[in-house]
N, C-alpha and C positions, 0 to 999 in steps of 0.2 A: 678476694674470694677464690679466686683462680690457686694461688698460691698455698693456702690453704688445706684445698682439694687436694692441694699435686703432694701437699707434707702426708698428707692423710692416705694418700695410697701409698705411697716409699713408705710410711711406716705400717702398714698393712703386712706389706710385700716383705718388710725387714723380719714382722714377728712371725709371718710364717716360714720366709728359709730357717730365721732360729728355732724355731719351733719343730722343723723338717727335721735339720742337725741332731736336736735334740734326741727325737724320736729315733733317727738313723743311729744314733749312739747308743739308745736303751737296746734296740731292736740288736745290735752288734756287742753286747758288753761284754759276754763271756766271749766272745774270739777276742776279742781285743784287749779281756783280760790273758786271756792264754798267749797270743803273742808278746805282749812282754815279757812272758818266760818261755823263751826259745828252747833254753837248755832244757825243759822238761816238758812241752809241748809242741815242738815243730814235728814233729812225726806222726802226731797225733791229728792236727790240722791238715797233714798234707796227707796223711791216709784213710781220714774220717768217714770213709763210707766203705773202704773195706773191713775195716774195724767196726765197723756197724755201732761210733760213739754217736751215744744220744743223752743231753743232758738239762735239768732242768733246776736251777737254783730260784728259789724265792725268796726275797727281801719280806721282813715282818718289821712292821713299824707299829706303834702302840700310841694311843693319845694320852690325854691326861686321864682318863680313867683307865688306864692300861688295855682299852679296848683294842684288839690287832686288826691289820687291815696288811695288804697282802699285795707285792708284787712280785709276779714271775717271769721270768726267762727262760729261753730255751737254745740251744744246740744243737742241731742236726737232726730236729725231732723227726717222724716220719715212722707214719704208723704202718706204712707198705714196707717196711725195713725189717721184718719177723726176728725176734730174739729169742729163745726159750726162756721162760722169766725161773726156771729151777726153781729154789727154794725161797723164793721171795712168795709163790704162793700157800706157802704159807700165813703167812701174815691176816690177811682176808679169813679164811678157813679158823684159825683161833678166834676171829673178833666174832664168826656168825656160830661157832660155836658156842659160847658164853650168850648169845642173843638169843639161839635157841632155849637154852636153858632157864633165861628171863622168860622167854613168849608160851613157854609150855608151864609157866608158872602152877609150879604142882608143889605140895608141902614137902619141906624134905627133901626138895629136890633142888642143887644150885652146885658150884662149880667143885666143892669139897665131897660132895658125896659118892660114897664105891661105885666105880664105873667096870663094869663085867661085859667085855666082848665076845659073844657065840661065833657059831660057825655054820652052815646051812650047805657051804657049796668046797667044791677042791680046788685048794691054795688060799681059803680064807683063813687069818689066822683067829685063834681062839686065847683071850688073854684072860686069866683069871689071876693073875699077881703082877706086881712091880715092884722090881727089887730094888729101883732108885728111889723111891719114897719114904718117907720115916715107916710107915706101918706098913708096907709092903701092898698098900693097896690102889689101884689104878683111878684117878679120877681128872677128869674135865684139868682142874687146875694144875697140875705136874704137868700132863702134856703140854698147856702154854709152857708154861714153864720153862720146859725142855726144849720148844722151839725157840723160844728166845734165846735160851743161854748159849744153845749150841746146835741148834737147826736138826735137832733129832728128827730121822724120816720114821720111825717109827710113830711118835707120837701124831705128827701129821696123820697118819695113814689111818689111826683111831679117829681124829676129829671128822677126818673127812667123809670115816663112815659112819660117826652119827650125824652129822648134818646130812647127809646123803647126796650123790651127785645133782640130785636134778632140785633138790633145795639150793643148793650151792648157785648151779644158774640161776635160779629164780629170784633167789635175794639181789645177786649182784645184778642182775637185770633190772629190779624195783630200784634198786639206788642211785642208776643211770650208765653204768657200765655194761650194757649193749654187748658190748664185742669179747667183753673177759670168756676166756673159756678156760675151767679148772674140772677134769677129766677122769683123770686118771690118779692111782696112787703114785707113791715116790719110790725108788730105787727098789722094785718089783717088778717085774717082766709080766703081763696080764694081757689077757685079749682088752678089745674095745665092751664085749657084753660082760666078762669080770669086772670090770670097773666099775659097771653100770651098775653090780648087782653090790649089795652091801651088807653088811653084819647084821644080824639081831643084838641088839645092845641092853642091858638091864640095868638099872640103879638099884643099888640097896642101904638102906638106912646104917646107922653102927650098931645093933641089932638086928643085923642079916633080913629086915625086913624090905621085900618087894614095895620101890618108890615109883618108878615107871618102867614102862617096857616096848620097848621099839621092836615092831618084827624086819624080818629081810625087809631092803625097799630093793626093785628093780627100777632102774632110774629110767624113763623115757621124755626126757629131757632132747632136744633138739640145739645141735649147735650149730653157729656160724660156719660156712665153708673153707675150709684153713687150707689151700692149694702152698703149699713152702717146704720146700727142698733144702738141704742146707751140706756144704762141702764140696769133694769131687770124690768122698771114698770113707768108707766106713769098716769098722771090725762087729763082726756078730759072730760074739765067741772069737775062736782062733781062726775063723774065717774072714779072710779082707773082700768085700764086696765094694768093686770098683763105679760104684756111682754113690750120687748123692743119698742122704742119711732123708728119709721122706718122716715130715715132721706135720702132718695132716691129721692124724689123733695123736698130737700132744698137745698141752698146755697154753695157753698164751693169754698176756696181760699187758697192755700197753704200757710204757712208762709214766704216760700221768697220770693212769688209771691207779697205777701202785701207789702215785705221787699225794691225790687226793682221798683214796680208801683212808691214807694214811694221814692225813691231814682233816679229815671229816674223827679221827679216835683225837686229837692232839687239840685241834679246836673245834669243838660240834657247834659251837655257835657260829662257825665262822661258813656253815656249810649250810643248803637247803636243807630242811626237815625226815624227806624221804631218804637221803644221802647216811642222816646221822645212821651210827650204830645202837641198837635200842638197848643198851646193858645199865646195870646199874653205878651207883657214883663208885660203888666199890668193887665193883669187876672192872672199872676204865683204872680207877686207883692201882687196882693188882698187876693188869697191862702193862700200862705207865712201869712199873719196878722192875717188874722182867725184860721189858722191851731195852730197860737201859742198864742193868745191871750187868756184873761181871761174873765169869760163872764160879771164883775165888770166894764170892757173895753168897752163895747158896748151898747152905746144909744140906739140903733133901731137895735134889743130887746131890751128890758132891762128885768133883770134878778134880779130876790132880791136874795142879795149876801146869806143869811140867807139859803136856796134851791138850790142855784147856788155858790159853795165857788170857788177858785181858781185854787182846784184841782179837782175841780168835773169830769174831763175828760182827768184826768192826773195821770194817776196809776203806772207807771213805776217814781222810784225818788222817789213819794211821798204816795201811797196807796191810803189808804182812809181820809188822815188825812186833818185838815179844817184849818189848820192855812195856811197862805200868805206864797206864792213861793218867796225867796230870788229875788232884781231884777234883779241880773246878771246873774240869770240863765232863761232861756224859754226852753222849749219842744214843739218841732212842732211835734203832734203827731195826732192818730188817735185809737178810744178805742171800743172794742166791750165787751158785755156779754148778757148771754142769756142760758140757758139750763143748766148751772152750768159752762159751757165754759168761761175763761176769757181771755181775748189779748189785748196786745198795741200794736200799731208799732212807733216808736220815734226817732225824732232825738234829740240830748241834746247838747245845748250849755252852756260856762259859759265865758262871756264877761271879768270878770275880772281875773279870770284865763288862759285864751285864752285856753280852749279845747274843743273837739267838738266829737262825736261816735254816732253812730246808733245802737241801740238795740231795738230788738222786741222779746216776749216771749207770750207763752200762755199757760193754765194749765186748767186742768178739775176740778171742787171746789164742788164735789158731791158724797160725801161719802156713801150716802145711795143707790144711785142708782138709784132714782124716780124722775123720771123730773114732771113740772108744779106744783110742788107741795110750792115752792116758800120755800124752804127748802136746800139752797147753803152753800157751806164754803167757802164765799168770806170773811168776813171778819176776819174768822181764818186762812183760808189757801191762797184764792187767794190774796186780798191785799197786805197783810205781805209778801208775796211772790216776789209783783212787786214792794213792796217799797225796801225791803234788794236786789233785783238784782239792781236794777239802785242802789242805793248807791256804792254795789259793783262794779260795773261796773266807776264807777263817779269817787269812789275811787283810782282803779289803773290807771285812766288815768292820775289825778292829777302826779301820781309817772313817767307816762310812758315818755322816753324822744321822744322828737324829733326837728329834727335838723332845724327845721324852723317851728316860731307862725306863728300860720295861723291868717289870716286879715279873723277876721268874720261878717266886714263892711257889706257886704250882708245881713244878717240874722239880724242884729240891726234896730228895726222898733220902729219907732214913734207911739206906741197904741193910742195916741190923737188925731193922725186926722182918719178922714173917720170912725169916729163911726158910 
């Protein structure tokens, strides 16, 4: 009996060290994937928190009903770590635009129809055409468009005044994103109460007929306290102003806040209900195209491939380089940079190998410490950075087993219609 006993705790004792190991392993995977490539991660590893890298890869595994179920990792996450998340807020802002557009459910009115921006205040802009459009004319759907293919701040800077700022908190607040705060427009110099104040906006049918009409909104929306300094020295204009760049009304989004916005449009089943995005199956279907499309894809814009390559907005996988993405593979992703800060968020499939992961990373590419000064290391440090992690990441999924291919029939899109 004694005997027994004694087998039965040593095999207790046995499954939980292996079970420790185990967990120490998962909990360590991405360093210990990155140290077996020294040659393009030891600086990375040993500078990790002046570079301000944070990263978060998810394992997707599927059953026999192709149901996905989801495990994540993370690197150097820390949300006390402030990054400017730049044009990755975007992303958010096009999905609760097209939601507005669902929840104001009015005839006539959806993401095709003439969108006309007025003007109320000075330095609002007033848009009544788009000459990137086939008919010259401004709506909901081009502007996605244009944010995906090529991070247009312009088109931002429309959605963001028809959702309006303090819409903009309040959704991402309902969805559980608490701390996102998206503020201000893009690459426009504006007080904190410009921002707040927003366009009159008007729909019109293709019979110039009045569909809806938005008056000014003044935003009184309340954000979190954002105390974050960033640098030792800035340019304002041809002025160098010898201290930190104060980043307290701008932007910010956590990394796995962008991680799962982005993962609640990609799988809404796989997310609580409040989370989803309320659009319809063919506004997530139009997403889905643009998000992974090439901007060589797209008639109305068109884009000279020359200025616009294939990876123009696809940094994760492939960097900065300009040669053609293989065609089995797409990244539906979303890219920001700005201040030396650089981020993706992505999902990566490859059709012919059937495997599929989420990974999003970001890094600070500013070694001197002077922002505005148009003086980054994206292309020493940040690119090379986000092209060796997706490979890395590409890499071991290729080896990882699992016990059922996922049918990634969903994410296979036709780039030839609805150019």
């Amino acid at each position: 009996m004694q005997r027994i006993l004694f087998l039965l705790i040593f095999w207790l004792y046995v499954h939980k060290v292996i079970a420790q190991k185990s967990q120490n392993k998962a909990v360590d995977l991405l360093e210990n994937l990155m140290k077996a490539k020294p040659e393009y991660f030891s600086s990375i590893l040993s500078n990790r928190d002046s570079l301000n890298v944070q990263i978060i890869y998810t394992q997707i595994d599927r059953d026999k009903n192709n149901k996905p179920s989801f495990t994540e990792y993370s690197f150097n996450l820390n949300n006390d770590h402030y990054f400017y998340p730049a044009s990755t807020v975007k992303m958010p802002v096009a999905f609760l635009a097209l939601e507005k557009l669902n929840e104001l459910n009015k005839a006539g009115l959806n993401r095709n129809t003439t969108m006309i921006t007025d003007s109320n205040s000075e330095k609002e802009e007033i848009i009544f055409t788009d000459p990137k459009t086939e008919n010259s004319k401004p709506s909901v759907a081009n502007y996605v468009k244009q944010i995906f293919l090529v991070s247009d701040n312009d088109a931002f800077n429309r959605l963001y005044e028809f959702v309006g700022q303090q819409t903009i908190q309040q959704k991402l607040k309902e969805k559980g994103y608490s701390d996102a705060v998206i503020r201000h427009r893009l690459q426009i110099s504006l007080t904190d109460a410009q921002n707040r104040l927003t366009n009159p906006v008007s729909f019109y049918d293709t019979l110039g007929n009045l569909v809806y009409h938005q008056d000014e909104q003044n935003s009184k929306a309340i954000f979190p306290l954002l105390n974050k300094k960033v640098g030792k020295g800035y340019f304002k204009g041809s002025q160098f102003i010898n201290e930190p760049l104060d980043f307290s009304l701008k932007n910010r989004l956590y990394l796995q806040d962008l991680h799962h916005i982005q993962r609640s449009l990609l799988f809404p089943e796989s997310v609580d209900t409040k989370q989803r995005i309320n659009i319809s199956k063919d506004d997530r279907d139009f997403i889905l195209h643009w998000m992974s499309a090439y901007p060589e894809e797209s008639k109305y814009p068109y884009y000279d491939t020359a200025h616009y390559w294939d990876a123009y907005c696809k940094f994760l996988l492939i960097g900065s380089e300009k040669a053609s993405i293989p065609s089995n593979i797409r990244i539906f992703n979303k890219v920001g940079d700005a201040y030396g800060f650089l981020t993706d968020i992505a999902y990566i499939i490859d059709t012919e190998k059937k495997i599929e992961f989420m990974l999003c990373a970001t890094i600070y590419c500013n070694s001197d410490g002077i922002l505005n000064d148009d003086k980054y290391d994206y292309e020493t440090v940040g690119y090379p950075f986000m092209k060796h992690l997706g490979q890395l990441i590409y890499e071991y999924e290729l080896k990882r087993k699992r016990k059922f291919v996922p049918n990634l029939n969903e994410f296979i899109i036709d780039y030839k219609k609805n150019q």
